[in-house]
KEVOMAR-839440 format. One record per residue (C-alpha): residue number from 1; x, y, z. Coordinates in nm, 2 decimals. Layout:
N
SITE nr xx yy zz
SITE NUM X Y Z
...
//
This chain:
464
SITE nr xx yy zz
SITE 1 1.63 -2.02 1.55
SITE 2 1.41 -2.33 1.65
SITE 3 1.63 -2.47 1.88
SITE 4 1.64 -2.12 2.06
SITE 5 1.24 -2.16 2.10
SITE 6 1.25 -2.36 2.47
SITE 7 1.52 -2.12 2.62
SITE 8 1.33 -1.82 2.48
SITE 9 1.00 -1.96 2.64
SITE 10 1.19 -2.02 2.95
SITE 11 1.33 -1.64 2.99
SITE 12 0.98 -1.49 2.87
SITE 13 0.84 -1.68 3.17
SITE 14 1.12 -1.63 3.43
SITE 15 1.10 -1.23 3.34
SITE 16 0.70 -1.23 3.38
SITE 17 0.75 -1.43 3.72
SITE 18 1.03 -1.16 3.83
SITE 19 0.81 -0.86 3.73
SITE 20 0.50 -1.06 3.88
SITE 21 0.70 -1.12 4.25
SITE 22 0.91 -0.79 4.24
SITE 23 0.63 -0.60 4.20
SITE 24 0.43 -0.78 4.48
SITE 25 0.73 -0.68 4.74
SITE 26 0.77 -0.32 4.57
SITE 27 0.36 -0.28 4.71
SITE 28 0.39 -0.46 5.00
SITE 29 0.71 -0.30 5.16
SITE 30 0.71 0.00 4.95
SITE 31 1.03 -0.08 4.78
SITE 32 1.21 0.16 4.57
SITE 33 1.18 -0.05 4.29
SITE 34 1.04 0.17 4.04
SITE 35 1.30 0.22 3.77
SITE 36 1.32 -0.21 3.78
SITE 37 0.98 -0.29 3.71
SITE 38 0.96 -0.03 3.48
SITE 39 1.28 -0.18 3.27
SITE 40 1.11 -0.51 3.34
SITE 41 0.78 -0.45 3.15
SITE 42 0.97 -0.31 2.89
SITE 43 1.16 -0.63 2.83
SITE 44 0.87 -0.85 2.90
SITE 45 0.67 -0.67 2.54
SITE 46 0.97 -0.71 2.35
SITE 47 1.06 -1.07 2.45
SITE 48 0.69 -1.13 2.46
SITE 49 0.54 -0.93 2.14
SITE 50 0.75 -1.17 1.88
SITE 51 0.55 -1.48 2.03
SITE 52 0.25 -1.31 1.99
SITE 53 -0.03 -1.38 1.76
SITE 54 -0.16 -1.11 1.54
SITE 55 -0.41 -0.93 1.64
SITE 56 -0.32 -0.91 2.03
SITE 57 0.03 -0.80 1.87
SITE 58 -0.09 -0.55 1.64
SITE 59 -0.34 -0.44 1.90
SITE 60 -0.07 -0.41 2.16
SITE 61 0.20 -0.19 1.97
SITE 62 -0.07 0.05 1.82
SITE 63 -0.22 0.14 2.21
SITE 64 0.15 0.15 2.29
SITE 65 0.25 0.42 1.99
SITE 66 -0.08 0.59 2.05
SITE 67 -0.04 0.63 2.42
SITE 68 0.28 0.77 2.40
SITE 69 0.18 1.02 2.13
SITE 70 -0.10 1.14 2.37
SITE 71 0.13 1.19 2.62
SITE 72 0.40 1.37 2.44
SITE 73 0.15 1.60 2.30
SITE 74 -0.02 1.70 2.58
SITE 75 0.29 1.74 2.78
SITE 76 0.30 1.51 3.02
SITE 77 0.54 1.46 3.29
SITE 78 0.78 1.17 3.34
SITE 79 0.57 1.07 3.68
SITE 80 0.23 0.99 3.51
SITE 81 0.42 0.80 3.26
SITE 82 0.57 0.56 3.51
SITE 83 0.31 0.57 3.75
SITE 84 0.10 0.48 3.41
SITE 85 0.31 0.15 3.40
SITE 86 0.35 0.01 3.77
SITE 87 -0.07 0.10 3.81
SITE 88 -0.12 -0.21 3.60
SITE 89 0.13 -0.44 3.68
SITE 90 -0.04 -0.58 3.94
SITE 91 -0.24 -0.73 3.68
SITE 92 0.04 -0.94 3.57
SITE 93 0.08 -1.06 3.89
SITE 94 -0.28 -1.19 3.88
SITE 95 -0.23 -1.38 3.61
SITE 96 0.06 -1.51 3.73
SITE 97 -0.03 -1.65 4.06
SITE 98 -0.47 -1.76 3.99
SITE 99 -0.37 -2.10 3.71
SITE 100 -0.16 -2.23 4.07
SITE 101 -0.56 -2.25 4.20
SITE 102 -0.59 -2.53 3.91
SITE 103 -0.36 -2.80 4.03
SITE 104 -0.51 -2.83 4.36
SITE 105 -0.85 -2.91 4.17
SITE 106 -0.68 -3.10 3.92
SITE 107 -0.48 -3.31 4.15
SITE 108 -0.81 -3.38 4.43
SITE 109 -1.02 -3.58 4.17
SITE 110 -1.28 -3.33 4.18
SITE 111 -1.34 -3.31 3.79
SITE 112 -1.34 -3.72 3.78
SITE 113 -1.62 -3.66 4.08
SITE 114 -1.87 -3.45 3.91
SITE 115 -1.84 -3.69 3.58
SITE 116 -2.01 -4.00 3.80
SITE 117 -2.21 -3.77 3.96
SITE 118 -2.37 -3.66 3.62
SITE 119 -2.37 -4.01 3.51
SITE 120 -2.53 -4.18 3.86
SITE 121 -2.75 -3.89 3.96
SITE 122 -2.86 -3.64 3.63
SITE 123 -3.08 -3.86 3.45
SITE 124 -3.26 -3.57 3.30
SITE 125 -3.16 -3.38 2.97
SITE 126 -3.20 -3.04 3.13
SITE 127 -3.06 -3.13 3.43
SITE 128 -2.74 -3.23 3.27
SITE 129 -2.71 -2.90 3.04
SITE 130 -2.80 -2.73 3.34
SITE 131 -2.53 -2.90 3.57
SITE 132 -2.27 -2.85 3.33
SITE 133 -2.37 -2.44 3.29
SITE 134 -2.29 -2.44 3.64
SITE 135 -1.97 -2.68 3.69
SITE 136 -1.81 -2.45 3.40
SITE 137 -1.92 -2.11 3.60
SITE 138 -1.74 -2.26 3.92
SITE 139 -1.43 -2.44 3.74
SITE 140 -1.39 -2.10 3.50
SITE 141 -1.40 -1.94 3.85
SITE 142 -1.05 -2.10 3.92
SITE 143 -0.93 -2.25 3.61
SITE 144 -1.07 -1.92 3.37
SITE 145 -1.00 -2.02 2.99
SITE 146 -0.87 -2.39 3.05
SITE 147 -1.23 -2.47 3.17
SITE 148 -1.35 -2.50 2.86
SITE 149 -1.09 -2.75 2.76
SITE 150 -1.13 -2.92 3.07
SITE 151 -1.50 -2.94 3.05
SITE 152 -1.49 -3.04 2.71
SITE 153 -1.27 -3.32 2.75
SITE 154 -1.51 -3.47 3.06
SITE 155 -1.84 -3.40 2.91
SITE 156 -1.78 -3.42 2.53
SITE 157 -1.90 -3.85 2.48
SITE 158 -2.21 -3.70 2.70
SITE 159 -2.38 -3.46 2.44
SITE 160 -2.20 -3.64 2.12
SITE 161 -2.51 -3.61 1.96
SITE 162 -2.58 -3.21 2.11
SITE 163 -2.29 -3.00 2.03
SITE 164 -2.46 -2.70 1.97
SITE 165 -2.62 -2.73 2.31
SITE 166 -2.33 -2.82 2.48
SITE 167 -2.09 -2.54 2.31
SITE 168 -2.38 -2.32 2.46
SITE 169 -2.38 -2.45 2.79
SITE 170 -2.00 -2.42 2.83
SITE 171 -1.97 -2.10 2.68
SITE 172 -2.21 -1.93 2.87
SITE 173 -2.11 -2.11 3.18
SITE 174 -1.78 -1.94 3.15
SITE 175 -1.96 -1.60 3.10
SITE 176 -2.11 -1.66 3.39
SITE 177 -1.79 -1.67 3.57
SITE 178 -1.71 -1.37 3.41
SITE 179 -1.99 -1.19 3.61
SITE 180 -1.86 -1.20 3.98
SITE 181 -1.59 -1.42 4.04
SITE 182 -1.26 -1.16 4.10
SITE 183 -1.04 -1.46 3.99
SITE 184 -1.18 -1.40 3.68
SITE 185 -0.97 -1.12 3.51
SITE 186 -1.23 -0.90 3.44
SITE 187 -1.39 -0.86 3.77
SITE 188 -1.05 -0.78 3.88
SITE 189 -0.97 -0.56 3.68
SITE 190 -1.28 -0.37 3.69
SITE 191 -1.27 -0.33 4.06
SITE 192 -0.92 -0.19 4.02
SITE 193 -0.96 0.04 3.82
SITE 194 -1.31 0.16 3.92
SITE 195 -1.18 0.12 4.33
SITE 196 -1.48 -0.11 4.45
SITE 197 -1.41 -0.38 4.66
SITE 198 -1.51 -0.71 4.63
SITE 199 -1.69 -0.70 4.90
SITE 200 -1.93 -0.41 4.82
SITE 201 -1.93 -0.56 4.51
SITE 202 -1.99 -0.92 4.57
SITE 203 -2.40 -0.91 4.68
SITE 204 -2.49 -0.76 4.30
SITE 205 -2.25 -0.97 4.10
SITE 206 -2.43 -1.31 4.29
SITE 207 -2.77 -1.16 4.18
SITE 208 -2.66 -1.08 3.84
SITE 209 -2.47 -1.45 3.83
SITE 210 -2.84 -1.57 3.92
SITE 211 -3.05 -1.43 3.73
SITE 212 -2.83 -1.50 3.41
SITE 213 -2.85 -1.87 3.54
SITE 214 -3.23 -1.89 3.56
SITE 215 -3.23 -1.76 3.21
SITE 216 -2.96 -1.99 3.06
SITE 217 -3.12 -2.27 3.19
SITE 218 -3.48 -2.18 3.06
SITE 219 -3.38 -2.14 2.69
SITE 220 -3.20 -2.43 2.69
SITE 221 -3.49 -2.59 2.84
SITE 222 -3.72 -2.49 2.53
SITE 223 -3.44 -2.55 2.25
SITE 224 -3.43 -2.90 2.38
SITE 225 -3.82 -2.90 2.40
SITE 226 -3.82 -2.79 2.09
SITE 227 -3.56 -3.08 1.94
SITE 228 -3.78 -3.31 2.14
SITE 229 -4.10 -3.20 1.94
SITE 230 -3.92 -3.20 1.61
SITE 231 -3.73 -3.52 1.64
SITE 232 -3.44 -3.36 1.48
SITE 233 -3.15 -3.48 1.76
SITE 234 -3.13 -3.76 1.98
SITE 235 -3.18 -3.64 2.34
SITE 236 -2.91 -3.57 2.55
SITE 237 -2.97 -3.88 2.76
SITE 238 -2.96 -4.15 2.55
SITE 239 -2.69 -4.09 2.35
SITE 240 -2.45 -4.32 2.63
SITE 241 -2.48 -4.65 2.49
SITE 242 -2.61 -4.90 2.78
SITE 243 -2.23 -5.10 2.78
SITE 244 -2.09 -4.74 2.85
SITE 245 -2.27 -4.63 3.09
SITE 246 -2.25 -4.94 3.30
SITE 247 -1.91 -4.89 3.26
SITE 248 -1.93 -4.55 3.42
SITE 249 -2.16 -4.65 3.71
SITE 250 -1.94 -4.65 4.00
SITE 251 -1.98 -4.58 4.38
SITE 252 -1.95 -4.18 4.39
SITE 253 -1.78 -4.08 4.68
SITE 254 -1.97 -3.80 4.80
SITE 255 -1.65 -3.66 5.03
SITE 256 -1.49 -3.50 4.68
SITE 257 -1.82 -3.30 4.63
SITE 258 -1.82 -3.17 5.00
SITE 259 -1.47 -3.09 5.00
SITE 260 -1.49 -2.90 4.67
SITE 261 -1.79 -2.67 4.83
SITE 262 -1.58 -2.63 5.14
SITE 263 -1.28 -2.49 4.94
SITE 264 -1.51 -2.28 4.69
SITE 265 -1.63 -2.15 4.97
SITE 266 -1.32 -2.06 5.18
SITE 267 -1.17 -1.89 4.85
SITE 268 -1.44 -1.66 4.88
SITE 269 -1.45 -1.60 5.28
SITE 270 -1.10 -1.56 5.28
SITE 271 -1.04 -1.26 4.98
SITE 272 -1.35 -1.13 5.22
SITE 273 -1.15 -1.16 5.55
SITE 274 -0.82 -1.00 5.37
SITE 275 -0.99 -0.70 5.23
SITE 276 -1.13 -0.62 5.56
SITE 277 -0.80 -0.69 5.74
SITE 278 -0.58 -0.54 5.49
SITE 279 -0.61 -0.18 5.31
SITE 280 -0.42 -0.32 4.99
SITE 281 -0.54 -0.36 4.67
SITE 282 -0.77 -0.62 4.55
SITE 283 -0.54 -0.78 4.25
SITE 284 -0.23 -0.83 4.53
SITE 285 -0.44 -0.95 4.74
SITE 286 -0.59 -1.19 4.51
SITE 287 -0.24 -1.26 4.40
SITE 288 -0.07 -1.33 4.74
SITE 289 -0.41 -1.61 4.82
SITE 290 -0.39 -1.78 4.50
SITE 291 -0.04 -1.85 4.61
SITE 292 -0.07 -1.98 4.97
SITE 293 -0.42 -2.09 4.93
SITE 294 -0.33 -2.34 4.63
SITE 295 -0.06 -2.45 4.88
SITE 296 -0.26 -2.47 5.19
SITE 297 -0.55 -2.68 4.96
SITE 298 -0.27 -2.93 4.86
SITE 299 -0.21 -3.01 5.24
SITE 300 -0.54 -3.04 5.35
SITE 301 -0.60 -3.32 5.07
SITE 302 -0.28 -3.50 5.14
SITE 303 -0.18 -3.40 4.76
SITE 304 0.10 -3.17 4.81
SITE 305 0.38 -3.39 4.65
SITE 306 0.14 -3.40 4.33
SITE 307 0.11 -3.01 4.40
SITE 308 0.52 -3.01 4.39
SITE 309 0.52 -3.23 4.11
SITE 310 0.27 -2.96 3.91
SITE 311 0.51 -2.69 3.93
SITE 312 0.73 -2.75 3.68
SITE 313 0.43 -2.78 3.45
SITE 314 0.38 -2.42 3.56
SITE 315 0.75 -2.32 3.52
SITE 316 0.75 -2.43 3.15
SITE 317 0.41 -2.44 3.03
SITE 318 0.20 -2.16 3.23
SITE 319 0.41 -1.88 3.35
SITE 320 0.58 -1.84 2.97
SITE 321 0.24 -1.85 2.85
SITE 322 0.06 -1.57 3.03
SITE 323 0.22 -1.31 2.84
SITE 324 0.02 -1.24 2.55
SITE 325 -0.34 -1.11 2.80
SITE 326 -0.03 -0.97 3.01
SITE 327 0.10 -0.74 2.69
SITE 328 -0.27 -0.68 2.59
SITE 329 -0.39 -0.61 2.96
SITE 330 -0.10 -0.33 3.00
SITE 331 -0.08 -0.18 2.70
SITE 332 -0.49 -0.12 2.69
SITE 333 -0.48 0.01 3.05
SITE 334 -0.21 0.28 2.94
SITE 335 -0.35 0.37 2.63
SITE 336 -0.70 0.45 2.90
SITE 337 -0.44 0.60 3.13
SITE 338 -0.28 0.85 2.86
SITE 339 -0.65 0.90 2.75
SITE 340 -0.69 1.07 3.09
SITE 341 -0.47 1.40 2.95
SITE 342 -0.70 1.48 2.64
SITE 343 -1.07 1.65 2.69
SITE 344 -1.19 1.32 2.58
SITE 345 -1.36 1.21 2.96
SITE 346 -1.53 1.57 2.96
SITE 347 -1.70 1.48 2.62
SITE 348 -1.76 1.16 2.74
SITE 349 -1.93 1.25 3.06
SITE 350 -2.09 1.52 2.91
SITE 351 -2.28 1.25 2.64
SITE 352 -2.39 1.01 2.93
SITE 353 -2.51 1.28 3.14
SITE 354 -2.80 1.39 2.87
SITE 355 -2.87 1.02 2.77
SITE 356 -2.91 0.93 3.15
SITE 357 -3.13 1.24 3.19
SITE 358 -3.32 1.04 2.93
SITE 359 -3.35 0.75 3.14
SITE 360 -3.08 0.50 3.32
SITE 361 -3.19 0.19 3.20
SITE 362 -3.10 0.37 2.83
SITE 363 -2.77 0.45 2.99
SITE 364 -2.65 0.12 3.08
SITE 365 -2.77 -0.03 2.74
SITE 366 -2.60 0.20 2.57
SITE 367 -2.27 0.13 2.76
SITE 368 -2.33 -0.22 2.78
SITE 369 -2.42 -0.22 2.40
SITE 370 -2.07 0.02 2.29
SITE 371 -1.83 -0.22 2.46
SITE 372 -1.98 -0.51 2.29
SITE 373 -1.97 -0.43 1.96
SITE 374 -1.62 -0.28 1.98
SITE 375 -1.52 -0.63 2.09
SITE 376 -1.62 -0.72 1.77
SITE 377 -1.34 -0.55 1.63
SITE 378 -1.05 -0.55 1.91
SITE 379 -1.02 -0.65 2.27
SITE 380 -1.33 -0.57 2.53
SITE 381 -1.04 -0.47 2.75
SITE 382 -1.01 -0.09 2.61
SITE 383 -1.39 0.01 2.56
SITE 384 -1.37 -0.11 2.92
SITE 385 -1.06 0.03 3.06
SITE 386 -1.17 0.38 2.91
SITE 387 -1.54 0.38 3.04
SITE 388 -1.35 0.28 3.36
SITE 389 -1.13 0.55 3.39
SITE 390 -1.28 0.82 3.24
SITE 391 -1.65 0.80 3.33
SITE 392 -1.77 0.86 3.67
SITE 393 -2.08 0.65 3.80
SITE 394 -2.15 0.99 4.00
SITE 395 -2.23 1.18 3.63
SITE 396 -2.50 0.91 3.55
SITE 397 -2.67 0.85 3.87
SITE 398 -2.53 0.50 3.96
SITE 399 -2.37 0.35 4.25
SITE 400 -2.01 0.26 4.19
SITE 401 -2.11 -0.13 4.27
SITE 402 -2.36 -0.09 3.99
SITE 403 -2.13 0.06 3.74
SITE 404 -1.85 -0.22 3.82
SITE 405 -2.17 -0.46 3.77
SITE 406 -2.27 -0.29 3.39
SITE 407 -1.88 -0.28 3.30
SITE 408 -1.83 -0.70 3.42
SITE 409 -2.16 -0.78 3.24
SITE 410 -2.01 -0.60 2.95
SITE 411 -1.68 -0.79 3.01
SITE 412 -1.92 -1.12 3.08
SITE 413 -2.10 -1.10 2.72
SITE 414 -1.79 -1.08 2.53
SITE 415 -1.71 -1.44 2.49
SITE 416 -2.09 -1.55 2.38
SITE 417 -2.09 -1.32 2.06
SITE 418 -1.75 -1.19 1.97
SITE 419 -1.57 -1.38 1.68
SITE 420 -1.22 -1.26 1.78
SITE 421 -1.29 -1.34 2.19
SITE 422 -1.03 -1.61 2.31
SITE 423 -1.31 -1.80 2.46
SITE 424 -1.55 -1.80 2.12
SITE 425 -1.17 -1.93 1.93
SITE 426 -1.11 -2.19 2.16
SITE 427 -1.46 -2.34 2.16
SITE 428 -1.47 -2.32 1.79
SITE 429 -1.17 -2.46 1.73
SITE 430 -1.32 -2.79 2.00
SITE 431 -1.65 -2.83 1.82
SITE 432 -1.49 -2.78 1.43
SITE 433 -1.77 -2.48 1.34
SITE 434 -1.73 -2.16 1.35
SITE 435 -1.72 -1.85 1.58
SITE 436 -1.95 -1.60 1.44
SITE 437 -2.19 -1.95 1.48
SITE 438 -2.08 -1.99 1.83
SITE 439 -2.20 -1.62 1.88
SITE 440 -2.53 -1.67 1.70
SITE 441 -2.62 -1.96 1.90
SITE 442 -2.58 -1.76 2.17
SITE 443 -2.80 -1.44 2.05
SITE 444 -3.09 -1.46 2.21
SITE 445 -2.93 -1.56 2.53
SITE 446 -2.71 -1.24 2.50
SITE 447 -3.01 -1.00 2.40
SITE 448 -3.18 -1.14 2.70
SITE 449 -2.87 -1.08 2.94
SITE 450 -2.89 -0.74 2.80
SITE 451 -3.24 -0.65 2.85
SITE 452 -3.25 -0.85 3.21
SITE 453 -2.95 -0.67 3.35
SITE 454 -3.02 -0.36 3.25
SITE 455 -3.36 -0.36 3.44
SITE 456 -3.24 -0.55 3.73
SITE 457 -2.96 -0.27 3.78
SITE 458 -3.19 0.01 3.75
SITE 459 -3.38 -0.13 4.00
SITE 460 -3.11 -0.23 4.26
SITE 461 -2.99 0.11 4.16
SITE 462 -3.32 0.24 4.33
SITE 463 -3.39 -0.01 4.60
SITE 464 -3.08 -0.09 4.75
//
């Protein structure tokens, strides 16, 4: 069976890609390609389910039995059902086509950049943990989970002597990703199944994004006042010994910086442009710009043999790889789907109605609050995909920008608490402690979050 492991990988990979491209042509030219993707997905869980690890497998098979059960006992017809499937499939695609955005950024030197540039110019404890918050909001914005390991990997000799602040710093900088970037799966996913576009959207995720910032950087600020008082860690600046860091002091070539900013930029201005231009929706979109922008980013910075070169990387090691949040992803947004047929969303809207009657800010804490702890126990993505499908912002008085906003910050807080979030395992596993540490770290950052966004959306909700 082991030497059947590479070719299996391969085929798992080669069947997401074909579901991933088929599907972008069957919404695109409106191909009668139903039936196909439909027998695709189904052989993409069971070639991808064995490969799985537990819980996202256990997790995927019982929304899968469950689903169907709903559906069979409320009678559905054999419509919903597939219409049920191909409505998420776009998702795959997503995660398909955004880790191509990586290579360009890997390939330009841009990561090598921002090391000198914390080395030559951040001479400044906070300034450092604050710079690195941000880098890993950015890089998480293209890169998603492999941020961590890349930031880790860059910044790790820099806070040797800091790990708890510097798990913090990464961990929240990717939650802050989380918050408005819609090559971050959540965002995405949100918007798609609420039907905002980025573009509404966009003006209150930057806000949220910044205010989050400002308060990540001012608890940091007094945890290393406080370890300055105390004397209990060496600061964050002098743990590079003199010999190394007059190794690393080099002449920083300011062009890498600029022409990261310019293509961060573009990224943005174009999924703008293509949402105006084009009544499609958001994931393909997102999907189709990933593809050609990774290319187009290659050429402009001479590096498109190295871009070439990447690709079989992504033949054998990413596409085969995507399959486990693809499983999840699908099976969860079903399970909401199916969900749809019962009288649950009438008892659902009925509850939030009286509790925002009570007050709004109490409503968004409260959803803010449910889909958090249920990621304690199994994946934010169904708490989320069922307050997404099933409750209306109309019934509780918010605009449908605000409620995306309260569902991403929900999405967002995940990875700082939850012991069973990918993010919170990988970081863990980097830094040899703990999750549930990780998350309690992280506590009175997230209670903050909690209380700040719920405010700041009420307001917004009433001013804008």
């Amino acid at each position: 069976m082991q030497h059947l492991m590479p070719v299996l990988t391969l085929t798992r990979g080669l069947i997401l890609l074909t579901l991933a491209w088929s599907y972008m042509l069957y919404s695109f030219f409106s191909l009668p390609l139903d039936l196909f993707l439909v027998t695709l997905v189904v052989l993409a869980f069971f070639i991808s389910l064995p490969w799985m690890a537990p819980f996202p497998k256990v997790m995927s098979s019982v929304l899968l039995i469950f689903g169907n059960l709903i559906f069979f006992l409320n009678n559905g017809n054999g419509a919903y059902w597939v219409e049920a499937i191909l409505d998420n499939v776009a998702l795959v695609s997503l995660f398909i086509t955004v880790p191509l955005l990586s290579y360009p950024l890997k390939n330009g030197g841009y990561i090598e950049y921002m090391d000198y540039f914390v080395v030559n110019f951040l001479n400044k404890d906070i300034k450092r943990v604050a710079f690195v918050t941000a880098l890993t909001c950015i890089v998480s914005s293209f890169l998603n989970m492999g941020s961590i390991r890349v930031m880790y990997d860059l910044f790790a000799v820099r806070f040797r002597y800091l790990n708890r602040i510097f798990v913090r710093s990464l961990v929240q900088g990717f939650s802050l990703a989380a918050f408005w970037s819609p090559y971050f799966a959540g965002v995405a996913i949100i918007l798609h199944l609420v039907g905002v576009s980025f573009v509404s959207f966009f003006p209150y995720g930057l806000v949220s994004v910044l205010l989050c910032y400002v308060l990540s950087t001012a608890i940091n600020f007094h945890y290393l006042s406080r370890e300055k008082t105390t004397n209990t860690d060496p600061l964050v600046a002098v743990s590079i010994d003199d010999e190394h860091q007059e190794m690393q002091v080099k002449k920083v070539e300011h062009k890498r910086g600029i022409e990261l900013i310019i293509a961060f930029l573009g990224l943005f201005l174009a999924l703008f442009l293509m949402e105006k231009w084009f009544h499609y929706n958001v994931l393909l979109l997102i999907s189709i710009l990933a593809i050609s922008y990774s290319i187009v980013w290659s050429l402009a910075i001479n590096k498109i043999k190295e871009f070439a070169f990447s690709l079989k990387d992504y033949f054998t090691e990413v596409a085969p790889n995507v399959h486990t949040e693809s499983i999840m992803i699908i099976s969860a947004t079903f399970f909401s789907q199916m969900v749809l047929l019962t009288s649950f969303p009438e008892y659902l809207s009925a509850l939030f109605f009286s509790i925002s009657k009570l007050s709004l800010i109490l409503t968004v804490m409260t959803i803010i609050l449910t889909c958090v702890l249920s990621s304690f126990f199994i994946h934010q993505v169904l708490p989320i995909s069922i307050f997404a499908t099933t409750l209306s912002p109309d019934v509780i008085g918010l605009k449908p920008e605000l409620y995306v906003l309260t569902l991403v910050i929900s999405w967002g807080i995940t990875p700082l608490l939850s012991p069973v979030s990918a993010a919170n395992l990988l970081a863990s596993s980097l830094f040899k402690t703990r999750a549930l540490e990780i998350g309690r770290w992280n506590s009175v950052y997230t209670v903050s979050i909690i209380l700040v966004s719920s405010l700041s959306i009420y307001l917004m909700n009433i001013f804008f």
